[in-house]
MILO-812216 format. One record per residue (C-alpha): residue in three letters; x, y, z. Coordinates in steps of 0.1 Angstrom, whole numbers, plus 5000, padded with zeros to 4 digits. Layout:
<pts>
+------+------+------+------+
| paba |   px |   py |   pz |
+------+------+------+------+
|  ALA |    X |    Y |    Z |
...
+------+------+------+------+
</pts>
This chain:
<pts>
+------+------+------+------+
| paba |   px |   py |   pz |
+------+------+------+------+
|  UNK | 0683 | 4720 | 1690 |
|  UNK | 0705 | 4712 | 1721 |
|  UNK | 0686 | 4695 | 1753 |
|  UNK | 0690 | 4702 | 1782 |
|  UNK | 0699 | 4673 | 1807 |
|  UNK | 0666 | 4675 | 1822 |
|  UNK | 0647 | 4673 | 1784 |
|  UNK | 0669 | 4649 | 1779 |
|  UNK | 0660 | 4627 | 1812 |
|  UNK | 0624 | 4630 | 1803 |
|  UNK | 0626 | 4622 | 1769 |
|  UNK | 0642 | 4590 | 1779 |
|  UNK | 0618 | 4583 | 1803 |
|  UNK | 0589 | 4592 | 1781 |
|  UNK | 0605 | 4566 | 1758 |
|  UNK | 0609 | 4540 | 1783 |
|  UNK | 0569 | 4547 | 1792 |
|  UNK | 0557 | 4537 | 1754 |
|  UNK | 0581 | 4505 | 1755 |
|  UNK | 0553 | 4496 | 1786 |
|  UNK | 0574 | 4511 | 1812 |
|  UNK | 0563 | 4532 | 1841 |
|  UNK | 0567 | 4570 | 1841 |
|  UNK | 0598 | 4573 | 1867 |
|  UNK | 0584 | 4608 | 1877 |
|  UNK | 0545 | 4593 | 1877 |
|  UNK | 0542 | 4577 | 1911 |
|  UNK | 0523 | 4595 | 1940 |
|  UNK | 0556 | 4605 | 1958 |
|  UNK | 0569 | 4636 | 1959 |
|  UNK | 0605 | 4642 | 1969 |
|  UNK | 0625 | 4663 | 1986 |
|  UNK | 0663 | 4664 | 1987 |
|  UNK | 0683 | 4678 | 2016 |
|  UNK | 0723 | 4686 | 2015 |
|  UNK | 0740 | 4696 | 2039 |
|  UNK | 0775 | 4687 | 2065 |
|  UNK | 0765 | 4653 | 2083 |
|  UNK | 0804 | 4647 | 2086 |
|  UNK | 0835 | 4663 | 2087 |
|  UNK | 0850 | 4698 | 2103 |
|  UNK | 0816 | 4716 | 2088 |
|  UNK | 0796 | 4685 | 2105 |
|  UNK | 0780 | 4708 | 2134 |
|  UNK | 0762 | 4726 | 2108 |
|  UNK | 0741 | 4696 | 2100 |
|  UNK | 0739 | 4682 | 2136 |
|  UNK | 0699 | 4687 | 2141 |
|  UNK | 0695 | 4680 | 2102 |
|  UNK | 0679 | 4647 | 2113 |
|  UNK | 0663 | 4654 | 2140 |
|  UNK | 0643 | 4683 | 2119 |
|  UNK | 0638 | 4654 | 2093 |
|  UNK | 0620 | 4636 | 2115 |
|  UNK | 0599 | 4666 | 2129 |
|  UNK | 0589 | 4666 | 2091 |
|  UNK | 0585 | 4633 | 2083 |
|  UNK | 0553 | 4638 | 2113 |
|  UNK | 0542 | 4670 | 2098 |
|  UNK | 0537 | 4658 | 2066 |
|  UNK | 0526 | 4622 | 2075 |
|  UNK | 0491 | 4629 | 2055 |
|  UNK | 0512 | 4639 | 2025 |
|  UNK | 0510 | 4674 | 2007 |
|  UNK | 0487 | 4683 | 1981 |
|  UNK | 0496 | 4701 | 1948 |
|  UNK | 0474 | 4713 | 1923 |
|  UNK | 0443 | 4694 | 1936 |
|  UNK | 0466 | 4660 | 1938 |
|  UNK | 0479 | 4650 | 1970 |
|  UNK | 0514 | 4635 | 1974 |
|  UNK | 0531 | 4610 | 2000 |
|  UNK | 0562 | 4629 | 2007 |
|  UNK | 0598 | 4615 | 2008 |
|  UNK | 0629 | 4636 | 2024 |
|  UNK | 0655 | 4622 | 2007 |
|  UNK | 0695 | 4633 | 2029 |
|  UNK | 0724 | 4634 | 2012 |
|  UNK | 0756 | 4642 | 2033 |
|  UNK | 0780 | 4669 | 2021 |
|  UNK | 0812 | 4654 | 2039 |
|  UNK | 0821 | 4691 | 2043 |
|  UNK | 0835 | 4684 | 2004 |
|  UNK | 0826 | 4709 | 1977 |
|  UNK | 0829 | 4679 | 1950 |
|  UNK | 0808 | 4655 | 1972 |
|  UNK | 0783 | 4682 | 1977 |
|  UNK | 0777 | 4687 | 1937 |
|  UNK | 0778 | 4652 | 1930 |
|  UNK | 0752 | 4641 | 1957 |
|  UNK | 0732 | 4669 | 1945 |
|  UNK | 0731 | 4654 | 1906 |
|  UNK | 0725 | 4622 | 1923 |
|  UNK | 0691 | 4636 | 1940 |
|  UNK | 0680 | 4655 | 1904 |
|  UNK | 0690 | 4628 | 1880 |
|  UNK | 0685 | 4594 | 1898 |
|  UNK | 0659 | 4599 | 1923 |
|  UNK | 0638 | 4627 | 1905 |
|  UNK | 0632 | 4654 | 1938 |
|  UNK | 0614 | 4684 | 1927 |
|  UNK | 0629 | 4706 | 1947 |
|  UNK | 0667 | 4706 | 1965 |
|  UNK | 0670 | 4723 | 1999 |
|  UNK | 0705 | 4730 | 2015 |
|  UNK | 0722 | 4748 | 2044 |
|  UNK | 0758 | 4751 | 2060 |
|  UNK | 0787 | 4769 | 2043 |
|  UNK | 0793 | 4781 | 2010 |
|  UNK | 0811 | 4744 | 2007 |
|  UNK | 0783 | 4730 | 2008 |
|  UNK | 0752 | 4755 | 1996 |
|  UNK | 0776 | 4767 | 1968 |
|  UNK | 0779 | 4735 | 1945 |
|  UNK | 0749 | 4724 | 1951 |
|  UNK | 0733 | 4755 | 1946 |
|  UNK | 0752 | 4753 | 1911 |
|  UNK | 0741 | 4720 | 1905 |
|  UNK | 0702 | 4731 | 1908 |
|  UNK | 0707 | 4760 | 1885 |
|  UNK | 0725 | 4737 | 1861 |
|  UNK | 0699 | 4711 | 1857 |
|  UNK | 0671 | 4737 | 1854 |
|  UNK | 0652 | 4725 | 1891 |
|  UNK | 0647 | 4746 | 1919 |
|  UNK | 0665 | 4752 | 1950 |
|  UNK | 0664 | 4771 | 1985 |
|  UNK | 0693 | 4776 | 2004 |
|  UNK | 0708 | 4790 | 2036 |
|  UNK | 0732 | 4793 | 2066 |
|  UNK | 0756 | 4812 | 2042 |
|  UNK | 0759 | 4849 | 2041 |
|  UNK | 0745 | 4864 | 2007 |
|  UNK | 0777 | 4876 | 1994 |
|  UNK | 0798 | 4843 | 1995 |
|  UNK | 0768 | 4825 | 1984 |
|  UNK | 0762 | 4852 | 1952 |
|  UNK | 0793 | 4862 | 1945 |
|  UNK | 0813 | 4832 | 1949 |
|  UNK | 0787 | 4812 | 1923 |
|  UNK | 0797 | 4843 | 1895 |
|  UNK | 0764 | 4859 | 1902 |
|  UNK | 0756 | 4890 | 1878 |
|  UNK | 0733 | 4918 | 1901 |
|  UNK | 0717 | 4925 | 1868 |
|  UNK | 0701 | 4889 | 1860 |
|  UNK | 0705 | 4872 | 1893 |
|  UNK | 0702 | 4833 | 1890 |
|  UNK | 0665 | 4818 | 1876 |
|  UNK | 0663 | 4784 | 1901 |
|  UNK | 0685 | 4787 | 1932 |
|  UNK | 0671 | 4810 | 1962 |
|  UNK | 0686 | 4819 | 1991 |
|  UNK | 0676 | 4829 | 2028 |
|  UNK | 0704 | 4839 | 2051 |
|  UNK | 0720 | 4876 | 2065 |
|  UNK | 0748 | 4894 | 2044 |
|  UNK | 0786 | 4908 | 2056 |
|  UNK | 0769 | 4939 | 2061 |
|  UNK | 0750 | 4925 | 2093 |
|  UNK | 0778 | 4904 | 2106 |
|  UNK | 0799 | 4940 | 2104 |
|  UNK | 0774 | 4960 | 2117 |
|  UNK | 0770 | 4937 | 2147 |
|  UNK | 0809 | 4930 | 2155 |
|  UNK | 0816 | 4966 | 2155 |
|  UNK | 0781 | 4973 | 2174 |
|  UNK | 0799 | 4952 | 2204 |
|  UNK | 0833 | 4964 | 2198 |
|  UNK | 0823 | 5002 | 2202 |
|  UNK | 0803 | 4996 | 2232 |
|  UNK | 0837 | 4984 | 2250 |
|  UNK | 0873 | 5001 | 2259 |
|  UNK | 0896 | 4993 | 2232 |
|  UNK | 0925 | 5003 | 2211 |
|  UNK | 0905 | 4998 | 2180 |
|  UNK | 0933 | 4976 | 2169 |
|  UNK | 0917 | 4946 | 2153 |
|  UNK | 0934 | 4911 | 2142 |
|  UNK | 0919 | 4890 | 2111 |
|  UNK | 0917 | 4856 | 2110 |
|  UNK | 0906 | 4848 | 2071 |
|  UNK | 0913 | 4812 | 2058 |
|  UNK | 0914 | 4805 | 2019 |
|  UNK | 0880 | 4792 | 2019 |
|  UNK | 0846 | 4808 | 2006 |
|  UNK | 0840 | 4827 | 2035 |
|  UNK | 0876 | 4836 | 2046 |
|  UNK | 0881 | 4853 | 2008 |
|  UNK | 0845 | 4869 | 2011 |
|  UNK | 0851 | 4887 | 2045 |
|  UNK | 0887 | 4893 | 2041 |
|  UNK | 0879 | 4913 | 2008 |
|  UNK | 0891 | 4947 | 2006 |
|  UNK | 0860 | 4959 | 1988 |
|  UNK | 0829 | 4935 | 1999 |
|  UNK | 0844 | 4923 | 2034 |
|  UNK | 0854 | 4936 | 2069 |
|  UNK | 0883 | 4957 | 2056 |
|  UNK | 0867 | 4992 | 2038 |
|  UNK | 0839 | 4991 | 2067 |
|  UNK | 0863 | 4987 | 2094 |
|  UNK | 0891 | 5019 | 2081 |
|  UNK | 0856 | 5039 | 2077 |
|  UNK | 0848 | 5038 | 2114 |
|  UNK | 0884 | 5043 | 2124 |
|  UNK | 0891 | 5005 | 2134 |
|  UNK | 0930 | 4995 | 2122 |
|  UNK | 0929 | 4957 | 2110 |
|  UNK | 0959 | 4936 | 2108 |
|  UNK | 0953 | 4908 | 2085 |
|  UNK | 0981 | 4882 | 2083 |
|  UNK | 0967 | 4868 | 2047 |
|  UNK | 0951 | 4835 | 2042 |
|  UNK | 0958 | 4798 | 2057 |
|  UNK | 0942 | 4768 | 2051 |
|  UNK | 0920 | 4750 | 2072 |
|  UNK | 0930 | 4726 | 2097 |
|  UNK | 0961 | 4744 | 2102 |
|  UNK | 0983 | 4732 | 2129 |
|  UNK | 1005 | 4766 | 2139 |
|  UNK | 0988 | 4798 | 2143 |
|  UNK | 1025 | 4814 | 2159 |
|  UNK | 1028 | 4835 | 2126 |
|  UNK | 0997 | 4851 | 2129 |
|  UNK | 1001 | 4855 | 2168 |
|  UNK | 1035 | 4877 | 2160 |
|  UNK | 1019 | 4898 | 2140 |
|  UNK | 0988 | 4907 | 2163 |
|  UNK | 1015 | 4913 | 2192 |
|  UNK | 1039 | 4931 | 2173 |
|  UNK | 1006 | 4955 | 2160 |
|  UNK | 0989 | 4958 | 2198 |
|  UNK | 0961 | 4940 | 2188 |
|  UNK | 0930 | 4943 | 2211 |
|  UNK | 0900 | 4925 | 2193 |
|  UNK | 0906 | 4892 | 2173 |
|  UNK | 0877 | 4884 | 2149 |
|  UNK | 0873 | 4862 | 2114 |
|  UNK | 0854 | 4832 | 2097 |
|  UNK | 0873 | 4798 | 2108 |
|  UNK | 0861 | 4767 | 2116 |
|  UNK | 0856 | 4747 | 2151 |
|  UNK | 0889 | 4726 | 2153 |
|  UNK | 0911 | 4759 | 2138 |
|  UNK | 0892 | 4784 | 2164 |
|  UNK | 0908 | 4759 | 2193 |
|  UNK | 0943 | 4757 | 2177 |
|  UNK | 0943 | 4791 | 2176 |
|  UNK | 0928 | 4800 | 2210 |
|  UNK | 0953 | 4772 | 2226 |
|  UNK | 0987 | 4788 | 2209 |
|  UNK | 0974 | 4824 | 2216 |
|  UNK | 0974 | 4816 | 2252 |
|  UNK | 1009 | 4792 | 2254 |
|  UNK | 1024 | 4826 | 2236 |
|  UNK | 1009 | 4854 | 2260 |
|  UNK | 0985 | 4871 | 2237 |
|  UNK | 0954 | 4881 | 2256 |
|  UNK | 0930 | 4902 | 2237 |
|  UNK | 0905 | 4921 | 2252 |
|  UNK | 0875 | 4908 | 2229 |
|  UNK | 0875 | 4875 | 2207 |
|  UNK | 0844 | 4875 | 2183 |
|  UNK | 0848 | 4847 | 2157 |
|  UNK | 0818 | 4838 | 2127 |
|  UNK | 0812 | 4802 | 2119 |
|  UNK | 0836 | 4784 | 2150 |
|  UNK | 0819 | 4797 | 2180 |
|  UNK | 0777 | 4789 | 2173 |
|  UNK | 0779 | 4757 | 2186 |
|  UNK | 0773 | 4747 | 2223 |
|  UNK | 0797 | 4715 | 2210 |
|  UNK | 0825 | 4738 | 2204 |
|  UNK | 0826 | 4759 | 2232 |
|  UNK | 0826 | 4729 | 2258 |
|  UNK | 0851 | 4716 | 2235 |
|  UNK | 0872 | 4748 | 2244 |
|  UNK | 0868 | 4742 | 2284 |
|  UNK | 0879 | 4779 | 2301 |
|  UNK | 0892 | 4792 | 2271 |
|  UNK | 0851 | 4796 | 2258 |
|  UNK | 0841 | 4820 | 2282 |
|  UNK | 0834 | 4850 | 2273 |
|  UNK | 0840 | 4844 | 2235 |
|  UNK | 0810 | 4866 | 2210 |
|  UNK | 0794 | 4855 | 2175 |
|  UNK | 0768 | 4864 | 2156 |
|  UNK | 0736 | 4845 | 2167 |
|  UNK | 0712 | 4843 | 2138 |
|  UNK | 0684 | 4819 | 2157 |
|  UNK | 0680 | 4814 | 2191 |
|  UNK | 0648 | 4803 | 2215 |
|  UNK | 0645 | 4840 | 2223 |
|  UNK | 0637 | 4849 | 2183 |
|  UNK | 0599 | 4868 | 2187 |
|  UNK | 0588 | 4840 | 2156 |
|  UNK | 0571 | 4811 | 2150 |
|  UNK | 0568 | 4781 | 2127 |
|  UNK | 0539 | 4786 | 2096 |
|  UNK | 0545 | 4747 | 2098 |
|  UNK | 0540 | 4728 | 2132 |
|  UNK | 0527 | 4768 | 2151 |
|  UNK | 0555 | 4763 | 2176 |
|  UNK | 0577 | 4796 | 2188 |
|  UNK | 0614 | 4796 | 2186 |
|  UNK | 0618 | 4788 | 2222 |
|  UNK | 0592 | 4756 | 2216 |
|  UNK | 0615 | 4748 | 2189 |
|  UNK | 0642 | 4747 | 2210 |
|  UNK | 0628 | 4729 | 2241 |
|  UNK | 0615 | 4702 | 2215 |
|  UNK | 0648 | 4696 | 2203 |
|  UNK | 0668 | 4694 | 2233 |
|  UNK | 0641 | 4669 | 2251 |
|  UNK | 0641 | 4650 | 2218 |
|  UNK | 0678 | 4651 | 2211 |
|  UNK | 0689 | 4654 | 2244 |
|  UNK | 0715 | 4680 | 2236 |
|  UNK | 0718 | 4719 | 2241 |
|  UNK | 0699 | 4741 | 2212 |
|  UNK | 0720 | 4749 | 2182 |
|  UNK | 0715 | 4778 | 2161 |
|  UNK | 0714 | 4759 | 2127 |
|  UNK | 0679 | 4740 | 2140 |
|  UNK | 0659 | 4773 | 2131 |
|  UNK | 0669 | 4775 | 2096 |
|  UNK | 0667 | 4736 | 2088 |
|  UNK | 0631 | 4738 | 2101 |
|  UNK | 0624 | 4775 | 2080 |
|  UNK | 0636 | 4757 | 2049 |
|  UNK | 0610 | 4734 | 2049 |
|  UNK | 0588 | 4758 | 2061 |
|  UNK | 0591 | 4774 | 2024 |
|  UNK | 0594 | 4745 | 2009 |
|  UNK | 0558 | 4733 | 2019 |
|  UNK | 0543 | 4765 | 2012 |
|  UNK | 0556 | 4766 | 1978 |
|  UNK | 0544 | 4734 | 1968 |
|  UNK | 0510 | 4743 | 1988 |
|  UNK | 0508 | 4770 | 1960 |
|  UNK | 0524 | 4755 | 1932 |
|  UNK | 0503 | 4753 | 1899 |
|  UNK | 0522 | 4721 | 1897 |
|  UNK | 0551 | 4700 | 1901 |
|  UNK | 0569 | 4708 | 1869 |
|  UNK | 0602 | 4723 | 1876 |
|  UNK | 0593 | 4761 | 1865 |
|  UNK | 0556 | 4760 | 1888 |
|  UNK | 0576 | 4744 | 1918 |
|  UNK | 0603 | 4775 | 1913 |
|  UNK | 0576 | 4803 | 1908 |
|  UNK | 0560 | 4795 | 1938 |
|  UNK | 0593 | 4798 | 1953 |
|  UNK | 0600 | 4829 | 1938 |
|  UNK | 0567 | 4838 | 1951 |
|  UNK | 0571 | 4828 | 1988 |
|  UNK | 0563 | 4857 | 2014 |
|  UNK | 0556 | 4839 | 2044 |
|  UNK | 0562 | 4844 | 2081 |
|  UNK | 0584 | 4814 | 2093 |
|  UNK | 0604 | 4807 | 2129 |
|  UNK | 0636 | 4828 | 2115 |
|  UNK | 0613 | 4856 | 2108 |
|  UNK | 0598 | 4872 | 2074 |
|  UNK | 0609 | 4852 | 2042 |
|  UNK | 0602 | 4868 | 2009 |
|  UNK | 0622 | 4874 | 1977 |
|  UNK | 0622 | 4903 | 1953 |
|  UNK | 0613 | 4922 | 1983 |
|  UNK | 0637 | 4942 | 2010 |
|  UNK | 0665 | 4914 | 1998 |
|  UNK | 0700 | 4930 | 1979 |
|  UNK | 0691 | 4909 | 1942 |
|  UNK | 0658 | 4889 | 1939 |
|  UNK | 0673 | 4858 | 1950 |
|  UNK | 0682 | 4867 | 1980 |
|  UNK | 0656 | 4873 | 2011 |
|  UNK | 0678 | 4887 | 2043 |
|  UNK | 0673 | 4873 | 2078 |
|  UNK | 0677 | 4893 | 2111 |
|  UNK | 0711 | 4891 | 2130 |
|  UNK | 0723 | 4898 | 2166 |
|  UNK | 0752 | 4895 | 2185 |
|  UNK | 0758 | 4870 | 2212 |
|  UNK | 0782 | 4862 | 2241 |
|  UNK | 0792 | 4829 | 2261 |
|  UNK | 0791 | 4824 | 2294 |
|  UNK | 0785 | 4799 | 2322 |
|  UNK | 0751 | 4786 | 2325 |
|  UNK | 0726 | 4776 | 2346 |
|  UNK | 0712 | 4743 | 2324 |
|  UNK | 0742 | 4737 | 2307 |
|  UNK | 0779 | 4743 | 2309 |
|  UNK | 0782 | 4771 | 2287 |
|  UNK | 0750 | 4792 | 2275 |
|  UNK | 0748 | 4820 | 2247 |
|  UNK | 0733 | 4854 | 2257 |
|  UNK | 0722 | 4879 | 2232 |
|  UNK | 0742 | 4909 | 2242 |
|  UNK | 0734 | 4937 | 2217 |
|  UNK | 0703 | 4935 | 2193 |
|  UNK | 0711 | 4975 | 2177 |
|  UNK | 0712 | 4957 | 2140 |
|  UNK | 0680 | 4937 | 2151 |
|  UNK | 0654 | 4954 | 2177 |
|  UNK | 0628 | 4933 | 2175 |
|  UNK | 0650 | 4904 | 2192 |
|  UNK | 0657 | 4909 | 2226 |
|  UNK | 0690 | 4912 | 2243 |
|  UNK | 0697 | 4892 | 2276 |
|  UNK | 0727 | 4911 | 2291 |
|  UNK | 0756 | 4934 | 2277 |
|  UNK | 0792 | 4923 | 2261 |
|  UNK | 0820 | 4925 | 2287 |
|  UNK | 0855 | 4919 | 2280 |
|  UNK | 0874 | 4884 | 2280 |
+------+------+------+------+
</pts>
């Protein structure tokens, strides 16, 4: 019979508990391990990590109770360092060593990818986000047909990003000539793909996309992929890249004269940081805007809306809202109601409750098996915003078409750069 690591880790601890030693999963503690970006070039995704941490810590200060027992609880977080390998290993750390029953992560497929993997691994349950389904599925070898028994995942797919992009694109006076920026990372290769990406969607509604191919990230010289969107008439720039790429890029585009009409990047431009960090050259740039303070939701947790959520964090913090503080608070939103519900805290109850979960949370409905593409996958809402110069703060983000999204409301219209 082969063991599994986990059967393995409990037989030696049942072992160590007859030699007079004390069960290492006995103690009234339950844990809770957290991955995500805390430093580098993915480090914005984790920015209000902590500050959601300790927003927890209050909520559950009387501790939860499973099964009739109640339980002190301890958020164990581990940083990512924007490192795939770091990310798994951290991740093994929080299973094997310190015993959490349940891993929650968020920020890039370099991040929610391996540690996902980890989870599934070592047989103990999982919830991630902040990674469109496709990369997140796909890139892990998921099969549609089986799906994945203890990693779960809350986030939008290509499908909405696309549908929004080209929502805002239509609305404006173009050439329909669109430039790719796709790195070689997990989300570059997912929405650079000719089948499940931006390619086959964009031909279909009569949009011609130059794609350069793949760099790596943190290049230094864009002037390649410049050429090629002049020599093509290139009107709309869009793409996955990260902060520091988005301002090489933006920087060399203008020094070499190419002014498109409509910039609309994923993953560089959701963060107030980023933008300021851009000065003039962030005005008027669009993204997708998965969680705002103008999301019509609220928290099963602490009862507050999104915009309460907000204002909390940017009196607390002292720094502009950022779009990743919805989803770090949601994920511990379901992971508190599936402990609530769990018939216990061995590995399978904890994931069934998961499985389970159809709950109303401050990023909107979250339930799997339902509406979702595969059974591990529950889909969040998606809009598309714009920057501009604000009132409170230097640069502010307006929702400026909800067509993919209704229920959100929009605050103004797209207009060109």
């Amino acid at each position: 019979m082969t063991l599994t690591r986990r059967q393995f880790a409990q037989n030696a601890a049942a072992l160590a508990a007859i030699g007079g030693t004390p069960l290492a999963f006995a103690a009234d503690t339950l844990k809770i391990g957290y991955v995500s970006p805390q430093t580098g070039p993915l480090a914005p995704f984790g920015e209000a990590d902590k500050w959601v941490i300790e927003q927890m810590k209050a909520a559950f200060k009387n501790g939860i109770t499973v099964a009739g027992k109640k339980y002190d609880v301890q958020i164990l977080l581990k940083d990512s360092q924007s490192n795939p390998n770091r990310a798994g290993e951290v991740t093994n750390d929080l299973i094997l060593k310190d015993k959490v029953a349940l891993v929650l992560t968020a920020g890039t497929p370099e991040t929610a990818n391996p540690v996902s993997d980890a989870c599934e691994l070592n047989e103990v349950p999982c919830i991630s986000s902040v990674v469109p389904w496709q990369p997140w599925f796909f890139g892990r070898k998921g099969d549609p047909a089986k799906g994945f028994n203890w990693t779960y995942h809350m986030f939008w797919g290509l499908e909405d990003v696309i549908a929004n992009f080209t929502n805002g694109w239509k609305s404006l006076a173009t050439n329909k000539k669109i430039g790719g920026l796709f790195p070689n990372d997990g989300d570059g290769n997912a929405w650079g793909d000719k089948e499940l990406g931006f390619p086959k969607p964009l031909a279909q509604m009569g949009f011609s996309l130059t794609d350069p191919g793949r760099f790596q990230n943190g290049t230094q010289d864009f002037s390649a992929q410049i050429a090629a969107f002049k020599r093509d008439g290139v009107e709309i720039v869009t793409g996955v890249v990260i902060p520091p790429d988005a301002k090489t890029f933006l920087t060399q585009a203008r020094q070499q004269g190419f002014k498109p009409k409509v910039i609309t990047l994923g993953k560089a431009l959701l963060f107030p940081g980023a933008i300021e960090a851009l000065g003039d050259l962030g005005d008027g740039l669009t993204t997708e805007v998965w969680w705002s303070p103008s999301h019509p939701f609220a928290s099963s947790l602490t009862k507050q809306s999104a915009k309460a959520l907000a204002d909390s964090y940017e009196s607390g913090a002292k720094k502009q809202w950022t779009q990743p503080i919805g989803f770090a608070h949601a994920l511990f939103e379901v992971a508190a109601n599936a402990l609530l519900n769990s018939k216990s805290l061995k590995p399978a109850d904890v994931r069934d409750a998961v499985a389970a979960t159809d709950l109303q949370t401050v990023v909107g409905p979250v339930k799997w098996g339902g509406p979702g593409p595969f059974k591990n996958v529950s889909k969040t809402p998606l809009v598309l915003g714009q920057w501009g110069k604000g009132k409170k703060y230097k640069y502010e983000l307006t929702i400026v078409n909800n067509e993919a999204a209704k229920a959100i409301p929009a605050g103004g219209s797209i207009r060109p750069i």
